[in-house]
C-alpha atoms as a printed R data frame, in Angstrom:
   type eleno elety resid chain resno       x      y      z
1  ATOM     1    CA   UNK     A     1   0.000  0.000  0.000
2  ATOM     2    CA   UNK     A     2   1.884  3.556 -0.978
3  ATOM     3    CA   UNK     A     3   1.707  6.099  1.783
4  ATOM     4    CA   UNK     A     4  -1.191  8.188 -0.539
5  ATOM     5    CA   UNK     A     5  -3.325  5.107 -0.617
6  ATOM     6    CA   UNK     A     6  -2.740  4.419  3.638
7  ATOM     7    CA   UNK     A     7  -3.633  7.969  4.145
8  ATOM     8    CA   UNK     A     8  -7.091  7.818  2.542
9  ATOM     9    CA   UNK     A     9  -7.452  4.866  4.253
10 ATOM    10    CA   UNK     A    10  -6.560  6.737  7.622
11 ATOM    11    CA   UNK     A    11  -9.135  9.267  6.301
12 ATOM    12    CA   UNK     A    12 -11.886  7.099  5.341
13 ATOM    13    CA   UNK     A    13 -11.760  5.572  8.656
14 ATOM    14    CA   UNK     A    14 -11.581  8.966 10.293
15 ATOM    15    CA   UNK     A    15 -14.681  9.724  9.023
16 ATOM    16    CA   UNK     A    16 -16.499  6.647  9.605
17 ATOM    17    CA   UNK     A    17 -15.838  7.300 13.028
18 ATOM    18    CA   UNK     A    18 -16.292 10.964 13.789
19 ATOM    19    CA   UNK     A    19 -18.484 12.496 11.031
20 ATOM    20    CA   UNK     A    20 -21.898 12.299 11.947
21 ATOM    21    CA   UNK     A    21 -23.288 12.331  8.577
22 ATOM    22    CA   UNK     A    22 -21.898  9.424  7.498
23 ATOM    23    CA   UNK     A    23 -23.279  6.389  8.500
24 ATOM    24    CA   UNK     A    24 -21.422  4.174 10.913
25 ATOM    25    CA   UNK     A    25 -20.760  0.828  9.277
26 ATOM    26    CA   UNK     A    26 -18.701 -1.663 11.427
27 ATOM    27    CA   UNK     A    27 -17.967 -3.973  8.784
28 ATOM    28    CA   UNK     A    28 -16.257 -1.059  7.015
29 ATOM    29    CA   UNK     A    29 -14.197  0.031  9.829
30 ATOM    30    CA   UNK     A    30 -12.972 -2.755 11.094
31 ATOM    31    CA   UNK     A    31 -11.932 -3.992  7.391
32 ATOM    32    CA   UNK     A    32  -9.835 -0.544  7.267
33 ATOM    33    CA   UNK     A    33  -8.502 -1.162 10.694
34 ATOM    34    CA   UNK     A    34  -6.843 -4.845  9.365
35 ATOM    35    CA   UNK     A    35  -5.433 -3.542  6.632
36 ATOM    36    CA   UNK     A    36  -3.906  0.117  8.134
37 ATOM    37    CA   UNK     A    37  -3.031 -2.821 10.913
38 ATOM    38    CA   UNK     A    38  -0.915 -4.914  8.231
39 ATOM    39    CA   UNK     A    39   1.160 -1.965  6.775
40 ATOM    40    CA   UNK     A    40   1.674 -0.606 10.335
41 ATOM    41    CA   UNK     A    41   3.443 -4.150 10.982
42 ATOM    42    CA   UNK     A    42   5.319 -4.425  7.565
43 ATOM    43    CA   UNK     A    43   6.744 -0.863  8.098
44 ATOM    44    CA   UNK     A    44   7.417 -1.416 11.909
45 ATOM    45    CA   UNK     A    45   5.172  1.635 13.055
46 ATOM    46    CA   UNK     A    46   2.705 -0.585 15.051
47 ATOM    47    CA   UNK     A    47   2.954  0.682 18.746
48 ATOM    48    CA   UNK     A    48   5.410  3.599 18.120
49 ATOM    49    CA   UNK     A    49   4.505  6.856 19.452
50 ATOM    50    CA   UNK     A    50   4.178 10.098 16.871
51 ATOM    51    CA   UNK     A    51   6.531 12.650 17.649
């Protein structure tokens, strides 16, 4: 996944999660979770803390 397409992922789920007018489908986020979840452990960031 290139950083442009894990971004719009970290948006998407952003929004699924915080914007009120868009409907909350669990399915959805927890499908974008896994795969942000895989790239975070191919690149190593899983668990590091953002400076």
């Amino acid at each position: 996944m290139t950083d442009a397409e894990y971004a719009r992922k970290l948006d998407e789920l952003d929004r699924l999660l915080n914007d009120p007018d868009v409907p909350m489908e669990p399915e959805k986020v927890w499908s974008l979770l896994a795969e942000i979840a895989r790239r975070d452990m191919a690149t190593g960031h899983a668990g590091r803390a953002q400076a």
